[in-house]
TIVO-401265 format. One line per 4 residues: their letters; for each residue x, y, z of C-alpha. Coordinates in steps of 0.1 Angstrom, whole numbers. Layout:
! TIVO-401265
a) X,Y,Z | ...
END
This chain:
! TIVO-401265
xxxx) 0,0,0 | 13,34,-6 | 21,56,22 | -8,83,10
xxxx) -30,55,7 | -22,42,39 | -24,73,53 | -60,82,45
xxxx) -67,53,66 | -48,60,97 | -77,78,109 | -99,45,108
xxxx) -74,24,116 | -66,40,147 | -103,46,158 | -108,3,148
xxxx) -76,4,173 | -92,21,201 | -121,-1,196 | -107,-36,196
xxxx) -85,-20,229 | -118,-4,252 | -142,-35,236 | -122,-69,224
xxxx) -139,-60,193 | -135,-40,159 | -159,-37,128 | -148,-51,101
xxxx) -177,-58,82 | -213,-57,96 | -202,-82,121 | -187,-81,152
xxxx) -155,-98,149 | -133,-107,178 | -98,-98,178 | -70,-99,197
xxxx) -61,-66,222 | -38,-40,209 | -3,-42,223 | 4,-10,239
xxxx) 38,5,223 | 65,18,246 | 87,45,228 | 111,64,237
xxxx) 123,105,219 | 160,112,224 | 167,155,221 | 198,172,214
xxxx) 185,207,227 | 164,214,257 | 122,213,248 | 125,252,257
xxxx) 144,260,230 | 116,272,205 | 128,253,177 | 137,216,168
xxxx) 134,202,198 | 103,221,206 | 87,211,178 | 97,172,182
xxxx) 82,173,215 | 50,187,202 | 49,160,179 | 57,134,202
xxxx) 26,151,225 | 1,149,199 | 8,111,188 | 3,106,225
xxxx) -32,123,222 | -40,107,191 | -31,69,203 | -48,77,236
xxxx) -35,50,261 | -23,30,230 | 10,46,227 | 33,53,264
xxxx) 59,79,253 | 91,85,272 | 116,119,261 | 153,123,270
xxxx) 159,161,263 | 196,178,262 | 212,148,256 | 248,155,236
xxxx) 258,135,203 | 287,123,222 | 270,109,246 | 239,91,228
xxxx) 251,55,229 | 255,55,262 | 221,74,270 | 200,53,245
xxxx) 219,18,256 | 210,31,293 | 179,33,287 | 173,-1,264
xxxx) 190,-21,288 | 164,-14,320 | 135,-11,305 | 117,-27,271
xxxx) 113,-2,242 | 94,-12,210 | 109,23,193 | 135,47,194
xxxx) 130,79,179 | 166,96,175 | 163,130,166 | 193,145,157
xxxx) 220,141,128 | 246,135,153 | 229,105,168 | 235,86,136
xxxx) 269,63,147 | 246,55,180 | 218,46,164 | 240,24,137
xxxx) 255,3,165 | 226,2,189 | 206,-12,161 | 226,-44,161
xxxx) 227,-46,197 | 188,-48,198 | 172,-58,171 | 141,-57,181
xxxx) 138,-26,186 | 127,-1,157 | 147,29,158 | 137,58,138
xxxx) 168,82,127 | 158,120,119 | 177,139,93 | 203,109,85
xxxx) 210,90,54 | 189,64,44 | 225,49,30 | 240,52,60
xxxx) 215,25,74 | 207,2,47 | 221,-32,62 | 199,-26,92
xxxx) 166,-39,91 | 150,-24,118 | 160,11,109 | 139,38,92
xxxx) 151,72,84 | 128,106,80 | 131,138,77 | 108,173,73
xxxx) 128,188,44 | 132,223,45 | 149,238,11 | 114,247,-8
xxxx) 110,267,19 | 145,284,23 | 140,294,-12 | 108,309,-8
xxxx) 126,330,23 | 150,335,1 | 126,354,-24 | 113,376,7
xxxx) 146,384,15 | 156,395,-22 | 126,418,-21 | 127,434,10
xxxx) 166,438,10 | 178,475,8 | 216,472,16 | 219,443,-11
xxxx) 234,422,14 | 218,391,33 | 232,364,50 | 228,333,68
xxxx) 241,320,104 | 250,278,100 | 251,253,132 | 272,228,112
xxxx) 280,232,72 | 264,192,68 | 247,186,33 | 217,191,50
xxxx) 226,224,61 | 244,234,27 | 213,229,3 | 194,251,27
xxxx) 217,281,25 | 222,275,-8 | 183,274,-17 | 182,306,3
xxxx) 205,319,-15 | 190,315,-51 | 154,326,-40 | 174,363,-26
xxxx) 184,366,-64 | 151,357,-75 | 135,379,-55 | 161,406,-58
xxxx) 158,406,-94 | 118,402,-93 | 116,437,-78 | 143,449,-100
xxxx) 169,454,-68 | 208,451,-65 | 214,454,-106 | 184,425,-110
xxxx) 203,405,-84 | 233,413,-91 | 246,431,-69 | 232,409,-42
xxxx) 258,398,-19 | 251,366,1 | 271,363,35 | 274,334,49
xxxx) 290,332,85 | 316,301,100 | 295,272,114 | 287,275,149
xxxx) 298,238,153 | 268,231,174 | 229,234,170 | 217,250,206
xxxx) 243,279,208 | 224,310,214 | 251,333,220 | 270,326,192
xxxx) 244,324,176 | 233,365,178 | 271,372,177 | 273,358,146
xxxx) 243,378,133 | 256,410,153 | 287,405,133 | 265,403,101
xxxx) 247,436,106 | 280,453,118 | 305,439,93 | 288,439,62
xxxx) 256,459,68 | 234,425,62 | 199,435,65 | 181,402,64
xxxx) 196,370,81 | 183,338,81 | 201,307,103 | 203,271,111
xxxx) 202,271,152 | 174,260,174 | 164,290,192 | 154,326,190
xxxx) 179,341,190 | 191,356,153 | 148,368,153 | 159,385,186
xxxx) 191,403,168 | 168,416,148 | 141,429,170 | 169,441,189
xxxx) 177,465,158 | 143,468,149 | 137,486,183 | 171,508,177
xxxx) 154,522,143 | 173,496,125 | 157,475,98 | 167,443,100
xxxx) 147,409,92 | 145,374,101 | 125,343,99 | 109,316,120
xxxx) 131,285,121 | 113,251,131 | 84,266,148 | 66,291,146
xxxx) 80,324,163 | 61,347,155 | 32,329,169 | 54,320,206
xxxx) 59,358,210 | 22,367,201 | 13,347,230 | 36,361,253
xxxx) 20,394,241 | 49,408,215 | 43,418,179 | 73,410,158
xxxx) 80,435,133 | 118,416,120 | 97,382,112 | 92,381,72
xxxx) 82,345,72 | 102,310,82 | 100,275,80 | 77,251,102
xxxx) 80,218,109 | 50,196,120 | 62,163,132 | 30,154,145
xxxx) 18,135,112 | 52,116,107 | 52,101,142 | 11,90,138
xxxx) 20,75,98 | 51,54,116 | 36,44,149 | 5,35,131
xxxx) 23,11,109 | 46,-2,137 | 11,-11,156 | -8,-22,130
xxxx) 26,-50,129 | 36,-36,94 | 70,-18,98 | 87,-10,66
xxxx) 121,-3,68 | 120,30,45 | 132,65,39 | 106,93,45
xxxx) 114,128,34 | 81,153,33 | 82,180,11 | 54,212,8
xxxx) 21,191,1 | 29,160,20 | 7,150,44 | -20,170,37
xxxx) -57,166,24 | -57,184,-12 | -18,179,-18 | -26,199,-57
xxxx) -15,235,-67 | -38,260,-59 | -44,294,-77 | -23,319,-60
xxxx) -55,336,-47 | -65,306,-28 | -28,299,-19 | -23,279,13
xxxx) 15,302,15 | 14,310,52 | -12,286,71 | -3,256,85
xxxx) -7,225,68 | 10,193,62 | 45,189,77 | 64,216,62
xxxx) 47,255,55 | 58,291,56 | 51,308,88 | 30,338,85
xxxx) 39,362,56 | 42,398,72 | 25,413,44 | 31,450,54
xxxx) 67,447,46 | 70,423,17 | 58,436,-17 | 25,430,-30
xxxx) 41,415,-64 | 67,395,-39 | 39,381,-23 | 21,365,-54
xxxx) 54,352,-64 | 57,333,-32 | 24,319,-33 | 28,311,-70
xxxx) 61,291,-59 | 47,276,-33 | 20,263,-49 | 39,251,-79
xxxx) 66,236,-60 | 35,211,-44 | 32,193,-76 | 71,198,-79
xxxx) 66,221,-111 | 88,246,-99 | 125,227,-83 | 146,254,-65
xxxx) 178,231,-81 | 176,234,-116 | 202,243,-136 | 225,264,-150
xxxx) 238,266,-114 | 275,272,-108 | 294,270,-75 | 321,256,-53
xxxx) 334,231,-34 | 339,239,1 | 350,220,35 | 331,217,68
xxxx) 342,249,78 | 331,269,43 | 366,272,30 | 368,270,-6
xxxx) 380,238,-24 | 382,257,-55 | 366,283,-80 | 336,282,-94
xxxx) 322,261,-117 | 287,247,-134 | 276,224,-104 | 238,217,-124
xxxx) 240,214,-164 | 210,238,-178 | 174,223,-177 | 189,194,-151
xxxx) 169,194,-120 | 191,179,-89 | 172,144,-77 | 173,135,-38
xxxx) 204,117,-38 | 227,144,-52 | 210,171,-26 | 214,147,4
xxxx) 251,145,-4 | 255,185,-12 | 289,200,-2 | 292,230,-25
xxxx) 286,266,-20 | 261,289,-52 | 285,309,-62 | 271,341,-54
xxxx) 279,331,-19 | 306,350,2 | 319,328,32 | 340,343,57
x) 358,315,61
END
């Protein structure tokens, strides 16, 4: 069955679920037919980042709440929170070892080598790796990888960013330059000239000077993280910044300038933002728009597989559209660009400081790239190699042939910089 298909039965299958659990019984066909009691699942959510941080690990933990709603007493869930990549074997093999687990959800990059050895240590436990490489597991049967992709949605920031720009200069603030990371900037980068040369800014994009700054080598470092975007504003006169860090704190550089007289913009980043500040009774004016992550549908699709006793070792990675009810383009009147849906969507557009024609473009975009007729990766492209530190390997040169759109393998394996991009390093 295919995953949509399977998916637009969840719902049933987990209400049948509940049924046979309360009653000994489910409906099947007219009948009553007995059936065997639902084993309750015991899982267990391993975080890199405290579940205060407002970001990735936020959002995990809200999607590990709501499949604990939806399963009702089905599913017990268990969450580990600050727990380094050093020290994830030793955390995970802790926990496996005193009490029985049927999954493992591992929700960081870092946690990958843990997770590869763990998984021969108990095999039968299903352990579910976020954000690695399906490759990286593939002699491990009880091992499936997933991921919320983000770099339809960078580009779409991108455009924003382009179009509201007035120094000509934007940048970006990396945790780690991974290939994960890399396409992200990178698709941020080419919706700036988009949008730089929609408006007919920065010599039709190009002028546009993309900064990005040296990885902060870790993915909960606040402080560095508004250094870093301090040193944006200060050094190159950066106006809009977006950033790969789990917190706040680059959308609080801004406000910070915002508040000075200075115009400076940012973006949501895993959750949304500008929502968490609205209900702590602050108005954003830096938020443009940003990327959200629902996790709450992936968790139900996987758990509702692994109880229904059909785990499928696979690789999922939701793009805009996935996971939602009409997954087709809409006109750009009715565009969806902005409300949450699915597992990945633009925060809320702030629509008093992005153009009115930047506005339709976004929505066009994001409604073509549901059907996948627009692909933020299609060439002519040029770049350049660079190292884990954004040093340059060497100079630029056509990275995507014209007309060739890059597939998934050759974007989870990215390690070049557009060449429009400056890196510090």
């Amino acid at each position: 069955m295919e995953r949509r298909e399977f998916l637009k039965l969840a719902g049933v299958g987990i209400a049948g679920l509940l049924l046979g659990f309360g009653t000994g019984y489910y409906t099947r066909t007219p009948q009553l037919v007995e059936r065997e009691v639902p084993r309750r699942l015991k899982t267990l959510w391993i975080y890199v980042g405290p579940i205060a941080d407002i970001g990735w690990t936020a959002a995990h933990h809200e999607g590990r709440g709501y499949v604990e709603t939806r399963f009702g007493g089905l599913v017990e869930t268990k969450f580990i929170e600050k727990v380094s990549e050093a020290e994830a074997r030793k955390v995970i093999e802790s926990e496996l070892t005193r009490e029985r687990y049927d999954a493992v959800f591992a929700t960081s990059y870092g946690f990958k080598d843990a997770v590869k050895e763990l998984a021969r240590d108990f095999k039968d436990v299903k352990f579910y790796h976020c954000s690695g490489e399906f490759e990286a597991f593939q002699d491990l049967p009880n091992v499936t990888t997933y991921f919320a992709e983000f770099y339809q949605l960078y580009y779409l920031n991108g455009v924003a960013a382009g179009a509201v720009t007035e120094s000509c200069k934007v940048g970006y603030v990396p945790a780690f330059l991974i290939p994960e990371v890399v396409r992200h900037i990178n698709a941020y980068a080419l919706g700036a000239v988009h949008g730089a040369k929609l408006m007919g800014k920065c010599g039709d994009g190009e002028r546009l000077e993309i900064y990005s700054t040296s990885p902060l080598k870790s993915w909960f470092a606040p402080d560095a993280a508004a250094a870093s975007a301090r040193h944006l504003v200060t050094r190159y006169n950066v106006d809009v910044i977006a950033f790969t860090e789990d917190t706040t704190s680059v959308l609080d550089v801004a406000e910070e300038y915002h508040t000075k007289g200075v115009k400076v913009y940012s973006f949501s980043h895993y959750s949304n933002m500008y929502e968490y500040y609205k209900k702590i009774g602050k108005t954003l004016k830096s938020h443009l728009t940003g990327q959200v992550a629902n996790w709450g549908p992936i968790y139900e699709y996987l758990l509702a597989r692994l109880m229904a006793g059909v785990f499928v070792k696979e690789d999922i990675w939701t793009r805009i559209g996935d996971f939602t009810p009409f997954r087709w383009r809409l006109p750009v009147e009715r565009s969806t660009a902005g409300q949450s849906e699915g597992t990945v969507y633009l925060a809320p557009l702030n629509t008093e400081v992005i153009p009115a024609k930047a506005l339709a473009e976004i929505k066009r975009i994001y409604e073509d790239m549901k059907e996948m007729a627009f692909e933020p990766f299609t060439g002519p492209i040029r770049g350049y190699k660079i190292d884990f530190d954004g040093r340059p390997q060497e100079e630029p040169k056509l990275k995507v042939e014209p007309g060739y759109r890059l597939g998934r393998s050759e974007l989870w394996y990215m390690d070049w910089f557009y060449e429009k991009i400056i890196s510090p390093a």
